[in-house]
C-alpha positions in Angstrom: -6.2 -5.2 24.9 -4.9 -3.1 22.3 -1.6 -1.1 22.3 -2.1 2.9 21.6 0.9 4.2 19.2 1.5 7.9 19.5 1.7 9.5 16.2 2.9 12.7 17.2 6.5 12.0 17.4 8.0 11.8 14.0 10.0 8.7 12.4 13.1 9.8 10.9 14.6 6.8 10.8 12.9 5.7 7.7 13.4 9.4 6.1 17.3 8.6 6.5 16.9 5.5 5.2 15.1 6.1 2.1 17.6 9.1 1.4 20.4 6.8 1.9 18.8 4.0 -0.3 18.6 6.9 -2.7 22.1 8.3 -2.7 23.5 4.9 -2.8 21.7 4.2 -6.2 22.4 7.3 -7.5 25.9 7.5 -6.4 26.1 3.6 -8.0 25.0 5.0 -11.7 27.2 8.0 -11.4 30.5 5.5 -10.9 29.7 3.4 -13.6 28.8 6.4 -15.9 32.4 8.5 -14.9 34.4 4.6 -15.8 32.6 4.1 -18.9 35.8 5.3 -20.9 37.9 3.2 -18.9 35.7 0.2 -19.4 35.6 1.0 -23.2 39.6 0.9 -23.2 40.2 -2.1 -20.9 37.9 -4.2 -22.6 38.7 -3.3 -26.2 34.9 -2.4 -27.0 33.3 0.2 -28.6 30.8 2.7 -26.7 28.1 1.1 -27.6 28.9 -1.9 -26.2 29.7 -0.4 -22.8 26.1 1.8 -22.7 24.6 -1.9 -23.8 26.4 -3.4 -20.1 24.6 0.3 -18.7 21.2 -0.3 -19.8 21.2 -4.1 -18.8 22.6 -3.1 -15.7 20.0 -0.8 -15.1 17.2 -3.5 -16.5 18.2 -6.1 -13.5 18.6 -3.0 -10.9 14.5 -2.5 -11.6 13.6 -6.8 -12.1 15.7 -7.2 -8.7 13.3 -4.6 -6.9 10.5 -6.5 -6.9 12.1 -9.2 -5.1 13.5 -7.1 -2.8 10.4 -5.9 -1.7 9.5 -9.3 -0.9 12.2 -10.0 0.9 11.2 -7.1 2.3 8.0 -8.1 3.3 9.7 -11.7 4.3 12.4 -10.6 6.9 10.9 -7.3 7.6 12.0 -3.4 6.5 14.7 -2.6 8.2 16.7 -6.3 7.7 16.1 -6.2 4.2 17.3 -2.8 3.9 20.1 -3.0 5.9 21.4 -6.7 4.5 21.2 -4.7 1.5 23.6 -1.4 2.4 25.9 -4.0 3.9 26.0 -6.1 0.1 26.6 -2.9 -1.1 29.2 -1.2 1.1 31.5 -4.7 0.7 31.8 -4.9 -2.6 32.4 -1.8 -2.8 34.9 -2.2 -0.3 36.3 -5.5 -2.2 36.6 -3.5 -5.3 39.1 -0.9 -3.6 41.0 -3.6 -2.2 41.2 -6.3 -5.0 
């Protein structure tokens, strides 16, 4: 017996999600672009120093994505996802409070 899935009705679950998933990384790069001064005056480096911590933090952003997707694959979409906004959101959160 198979099961019949209606197509008709739209997802928009994974339309919020991927917009989220989107923000959230954008919103990530814009934070650490606005405190690169800060980081350059707390740390007693030049610029170039600090855009070198930007481009290797973008580098592992894009090696970590492949394991992501298979964790992904491993746990299933919407755990890996949504292990993955709750990582975020508390260190973020950490980071306001300590």
């Amino acid at each position: 017996m198979t099961k019949v899935v209606d197509s008709s009705k739209p997802i928009y679950s994974i339309y919020i999600t991927c917009c989220l998933g989107l923000f959230l990384s954008t919103l990530d790069t814009g934070i650490i672009n606005l405190a690169l001064n800060t980081f350059s005056i707390d740390f007693g480096v030049s610029l170039e120093y600090i855009g070198l911590s930007v481009t290797l933090y973008l580098l592992f952003l894009i090696i970590f994505l492949v394991p992501g997707g298979w964790l992904g694959d491993f746990w299933g979409a919407k755990n890996s996802v949504n292990s993955r906004f709750r990582a975020f959101w508390s260190n973020l959160i950490d980071s306001w409070f300590f």
